[in-house]
N, C-alpha and C positions, 0 to 999 in steps of 0.2 A: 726237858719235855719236847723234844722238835722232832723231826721225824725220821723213821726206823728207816733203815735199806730194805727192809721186808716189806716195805708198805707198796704194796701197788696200786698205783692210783691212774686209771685214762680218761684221758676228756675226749669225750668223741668231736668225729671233725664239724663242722658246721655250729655245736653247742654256743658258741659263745656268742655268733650272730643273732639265735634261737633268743638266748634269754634276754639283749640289749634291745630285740626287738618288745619286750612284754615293755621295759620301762614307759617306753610314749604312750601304753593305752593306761594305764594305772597312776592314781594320785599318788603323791608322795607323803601325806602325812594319813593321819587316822580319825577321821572325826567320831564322836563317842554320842548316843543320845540314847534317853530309856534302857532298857536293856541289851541294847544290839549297839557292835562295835563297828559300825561304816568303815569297810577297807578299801570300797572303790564303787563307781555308780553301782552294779551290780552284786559285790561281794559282804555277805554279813556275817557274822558270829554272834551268835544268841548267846551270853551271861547272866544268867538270871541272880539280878541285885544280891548281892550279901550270900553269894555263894559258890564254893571251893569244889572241884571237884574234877575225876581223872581227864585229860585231856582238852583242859580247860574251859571247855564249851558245849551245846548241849549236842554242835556237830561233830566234832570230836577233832577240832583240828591238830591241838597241841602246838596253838599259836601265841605267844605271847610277843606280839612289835612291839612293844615300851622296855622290854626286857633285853640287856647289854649282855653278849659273852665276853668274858675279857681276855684279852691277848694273851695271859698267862696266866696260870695258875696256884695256889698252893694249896695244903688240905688246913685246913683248920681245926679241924677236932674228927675222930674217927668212933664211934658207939660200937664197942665187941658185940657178938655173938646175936646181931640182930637178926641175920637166918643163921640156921642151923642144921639146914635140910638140903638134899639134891635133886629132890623134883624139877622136871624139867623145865615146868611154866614159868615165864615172865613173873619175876618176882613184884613186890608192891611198890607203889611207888607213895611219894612225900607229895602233900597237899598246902598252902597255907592255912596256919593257923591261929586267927588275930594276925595283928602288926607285929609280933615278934617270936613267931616258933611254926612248927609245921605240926602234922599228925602222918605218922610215921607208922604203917601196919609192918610186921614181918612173920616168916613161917614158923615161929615159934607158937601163933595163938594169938600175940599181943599186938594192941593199936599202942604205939608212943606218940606223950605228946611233950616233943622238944623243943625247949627254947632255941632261942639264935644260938646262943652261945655252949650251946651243946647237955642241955641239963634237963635228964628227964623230967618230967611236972609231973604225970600220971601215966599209969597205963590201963588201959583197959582189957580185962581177959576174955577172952571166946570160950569155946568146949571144943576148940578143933583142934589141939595140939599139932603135933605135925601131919599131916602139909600145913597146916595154918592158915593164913591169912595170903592169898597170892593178887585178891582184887587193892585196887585204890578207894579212899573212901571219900564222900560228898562231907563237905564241913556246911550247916547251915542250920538258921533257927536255933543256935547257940546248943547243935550238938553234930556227935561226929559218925557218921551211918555208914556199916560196912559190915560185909557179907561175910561167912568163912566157910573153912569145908567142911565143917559140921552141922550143914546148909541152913543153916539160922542168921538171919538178918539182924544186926546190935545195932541199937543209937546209945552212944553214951556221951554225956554230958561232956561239953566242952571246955568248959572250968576244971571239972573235978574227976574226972572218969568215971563217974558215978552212973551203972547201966539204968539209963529209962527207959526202955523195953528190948524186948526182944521176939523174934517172930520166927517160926519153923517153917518152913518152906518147901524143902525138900533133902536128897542125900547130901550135897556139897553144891557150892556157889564158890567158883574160882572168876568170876566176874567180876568188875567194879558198876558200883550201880550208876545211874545216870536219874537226876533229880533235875525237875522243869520248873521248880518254884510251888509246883502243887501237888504232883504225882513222884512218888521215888522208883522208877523203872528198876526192878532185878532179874536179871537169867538164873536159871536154879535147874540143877541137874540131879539126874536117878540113876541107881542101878541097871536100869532094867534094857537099855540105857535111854530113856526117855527124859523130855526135860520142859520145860514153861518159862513162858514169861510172866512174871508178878507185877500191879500197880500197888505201893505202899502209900496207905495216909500217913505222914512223915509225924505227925504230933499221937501216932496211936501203935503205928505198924502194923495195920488195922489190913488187910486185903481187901482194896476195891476193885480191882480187877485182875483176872486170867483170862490166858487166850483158851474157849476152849475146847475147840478144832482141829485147830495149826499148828498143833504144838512141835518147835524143834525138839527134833532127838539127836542122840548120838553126845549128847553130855557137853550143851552149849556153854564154851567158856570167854563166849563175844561180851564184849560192850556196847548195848545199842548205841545208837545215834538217831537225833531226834532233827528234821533238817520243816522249822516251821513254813519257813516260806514256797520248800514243794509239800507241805502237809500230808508229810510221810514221818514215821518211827521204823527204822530197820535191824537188824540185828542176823549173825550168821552162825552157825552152829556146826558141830562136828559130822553132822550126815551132810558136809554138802552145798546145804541148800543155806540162801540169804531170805530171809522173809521180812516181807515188806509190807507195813498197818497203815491207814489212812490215821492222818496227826490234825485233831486231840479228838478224835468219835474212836478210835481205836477197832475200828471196821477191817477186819482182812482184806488185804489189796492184792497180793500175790507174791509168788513164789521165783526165783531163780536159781535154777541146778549148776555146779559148776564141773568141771571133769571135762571138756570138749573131748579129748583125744582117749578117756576112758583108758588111761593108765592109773589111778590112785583114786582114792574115794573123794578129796577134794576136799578133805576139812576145811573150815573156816575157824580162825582160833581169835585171834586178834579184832581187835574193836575197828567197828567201820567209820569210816569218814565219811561225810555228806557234805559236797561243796560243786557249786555251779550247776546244779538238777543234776550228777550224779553220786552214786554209792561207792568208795575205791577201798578195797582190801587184798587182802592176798589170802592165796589156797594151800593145801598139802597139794594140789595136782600140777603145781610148781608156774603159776599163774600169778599177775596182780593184774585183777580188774577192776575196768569200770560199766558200771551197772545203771541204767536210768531208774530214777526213782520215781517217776510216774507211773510208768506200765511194769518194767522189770526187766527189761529186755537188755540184752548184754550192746554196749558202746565199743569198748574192746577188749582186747585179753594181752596180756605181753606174758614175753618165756620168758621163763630166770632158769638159771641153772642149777636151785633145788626149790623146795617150795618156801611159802613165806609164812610167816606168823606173825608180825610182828606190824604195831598200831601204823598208819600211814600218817606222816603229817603236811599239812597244808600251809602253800605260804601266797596268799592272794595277790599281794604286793607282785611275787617274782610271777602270778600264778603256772606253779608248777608241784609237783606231788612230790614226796621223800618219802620212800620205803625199803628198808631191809629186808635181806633174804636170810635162807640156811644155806645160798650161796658163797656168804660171806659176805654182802657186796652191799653197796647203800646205793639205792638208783635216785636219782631227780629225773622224774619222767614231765613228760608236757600231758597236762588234762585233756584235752581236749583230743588229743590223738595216740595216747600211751609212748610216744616216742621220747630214747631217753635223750636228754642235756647233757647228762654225765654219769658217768658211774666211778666208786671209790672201794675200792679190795681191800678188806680184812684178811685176816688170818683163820679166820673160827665162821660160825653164823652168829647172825644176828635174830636174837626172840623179843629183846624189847621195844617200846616203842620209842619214838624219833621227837624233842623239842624244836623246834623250830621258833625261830630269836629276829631280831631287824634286819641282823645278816649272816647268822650263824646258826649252824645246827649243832647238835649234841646229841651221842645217844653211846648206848654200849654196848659190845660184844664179848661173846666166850673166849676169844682168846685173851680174858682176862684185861680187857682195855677200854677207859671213855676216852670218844673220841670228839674234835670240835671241828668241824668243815666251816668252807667260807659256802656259803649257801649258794652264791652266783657260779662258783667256777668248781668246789667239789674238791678244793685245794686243802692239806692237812693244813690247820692253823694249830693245834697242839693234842698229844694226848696223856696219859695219866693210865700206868700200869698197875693191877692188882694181886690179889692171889687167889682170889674168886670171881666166876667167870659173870660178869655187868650186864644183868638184864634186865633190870628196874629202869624206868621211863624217867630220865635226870628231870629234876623238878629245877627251873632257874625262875630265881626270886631275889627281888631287891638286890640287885648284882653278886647273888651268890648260886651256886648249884649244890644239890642233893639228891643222893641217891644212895644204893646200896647191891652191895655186889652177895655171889650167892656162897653159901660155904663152900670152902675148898674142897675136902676130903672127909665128910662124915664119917664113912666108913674105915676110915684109917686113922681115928682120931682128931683128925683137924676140921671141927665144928663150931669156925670163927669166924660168921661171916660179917662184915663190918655195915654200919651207914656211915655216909659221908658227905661233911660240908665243905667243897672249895670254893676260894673267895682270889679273887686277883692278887696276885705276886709282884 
């Protein structure tokens, strides 16, 4: 598992001064209190008590610092035919579930829930057969709530799979919801191609609120992000545009367009992160920006060399951003000014989102590969080849990782797409 001659990896010049300089302002440990994880005098993560859900936080960082990648690898058990399909979307990703299994959706329909040790317990069915199931799902309140593209919202019981309700919403929900403790946020998309955002009462699936104005169009398949301490909810959609609510009155705050040079329409696909009073995502107009989450107004924009889709993650400690492109490429840009640290060369692009660990990152790309970076320097530390191309956002837990790559060749017969747990070698 060491690394390929194909791999191209550059450190830009200056980088390494760039990020030794961040250590002196940032503590080194994590102190925990209430529901917010203290990263540094100014840096927090909302986890609201006794609840799982896609990119760990209600900002959307996909930061887990207690969480170890280990130097090496092996697979430990592989689940056949968990996709099945070749839709191009970010596949689902694995949540915890309890102290010893996860919940596990795929584009067949089905939410699994597996033990550690690799052994279905239950499944729970949708009505979306294929495309199926592409969002992550919120484990919480001792059930497991997720969307599918049969645009109906499921809670099913956490124990048993047993559906406790279910809610219609709209044509398809390729989102993963985001859950505050009281409100279950969902994006839900239309034909027409129009689309909403929905508030769920999480014990009823009950609709307490729609926005009903603002509505993103263009068949929103963001993730919001909820950032309490700038008392914004945000959320980006395929026309474009990032829309931004005042947090928790859920008042319209405003709008930002993306497209500056007005070559491409500037979808927005991927879930946004909310971290130090800004918005960071990336566009089809081949853009990752950052966005102020007070007024809207754009901070900066950086080029990639194709556009991006894929979730941004946050690492407060290094503070610095990690986002793939359909460049191929994994940047570490600096927040504060979009300039990158480093950047690291795939083979393929990258659509799924990015873990980010104490000092390592993980995440996967179409050229059929997960990959592990040293987070400070953007150095291969290992990767792990498939036969389906890795765009599920690696779930790393209790020193292990999970995730699932997408089928190979449906239409040629090969409709085998795996999940997978590896554990240190």
């Amino acid at each position: 598992m060491g690394r390929r001659a194909t791999r191209r990896h550059v450190l830009l010049a200056g980088a390494s001064a760039g990020l030794s300089g961040i250590v002196a302002g940032c503590l080194s440990e994590t102190d925990r209190f209430d529901e917010r994880e203290r990263i540094d005098d100014r840096s927090y993560q909302t986890r609201p008590d006794g609840v799982a859900q896609f990119r760990r936080s209600l900002e959307n960082w996909g930061y887990e610092p207690n969480e170890t990648v280990p130097d090496s690898v092996e697979q430990e058990w592989r689940l056949p035919e968990h996709n099945t399909h070749t839709h191009n979307a970010a596949k689902a990703s694995a949540v915890p579930l309890g102290e010893d299994g996860v919940a596990f959706p795929g584009d067949t329909g089905d939410v699994s829930a597996i033990s550690s040790d690799g052994e279905i317990l239950w499944r729970g069915e949708t009505g979306a057969g294929g495309p199926g199931i592409h969002g992550t799902p919120v484990v919480a309140d001792g059930r497991v709530y997720i969307g599918a593209y049969d645009g109906v919202c499921y809670a099913f019981d956490a124990e048993t799979g047993e559906e406790r309700w279910s809610t219609d919403l709209g044509d398809a929900i390729g989102s993963s919801p985001k859950y505050d403790g009281d409100r279950l946020f969902v994006a839900v998309e239309y034909d027409d191609p129009e689309g909403n955002l929905f508030a769920l009462d999480p014990e009823t699936g009950d609709v307490v609120w729609e926005e009903p104005a603002h509505r993103p169009t263009g068949h929103p398949h963001c993730t919001p992000a909820i950032d309490p301490d700038a008392g914004r909810l945000v959320l980006g959609s395929n026309d474009g545009t990032l829309y931004g609510w005042e947090y928790p009155s859920l008042e319209f705050a405003w709008s930002f367009d993306t497209n500056p040079e007005n070559d491409s329409n500037g979808e927005i696909k991927g879930p946004i992160a909310a971290y130090d009073g800004g918005a960071f995502f990336g566009s089809w107009d081949d853009h990752i920006y950052r966005v102020d989450l007070e007024d809207g107004t754009l901070d900066w924009a950086f080029r990639t060399g194709r556009y991006a889709m894929a979730g941004p993650g946050i690492d407060p400690v290094r503070h610095a951003v990690f986002v793939g492109c359909h460049d191929g490429r994994m940047y570490a840009l600096d927040p504060d000014t979009g300039d990158p640290f480093w950047r690291f060369s795939t083979d393929a692009p990258l659509t799924g989102s990015v873990a980010v660990c104490a000092d390592r990152i993980v995440f996967g790309s179409k050229d059929r590969t997960l990959y592990a970076l040293d987070s400070w320097t953007g150095d291969e530390v290992w990767h792990v080849d498939h036969d389906g191309f890795v765009t599920s956002a690696p779930l790393v837990h209790n020193g292990a990782i999970y995730y699932a790559e997408r089928a190979p060749d449906p239409e040629n017969g090969d409709a085998d797409g795996g999940a997978y747990k590896l554990v240190s070698a």
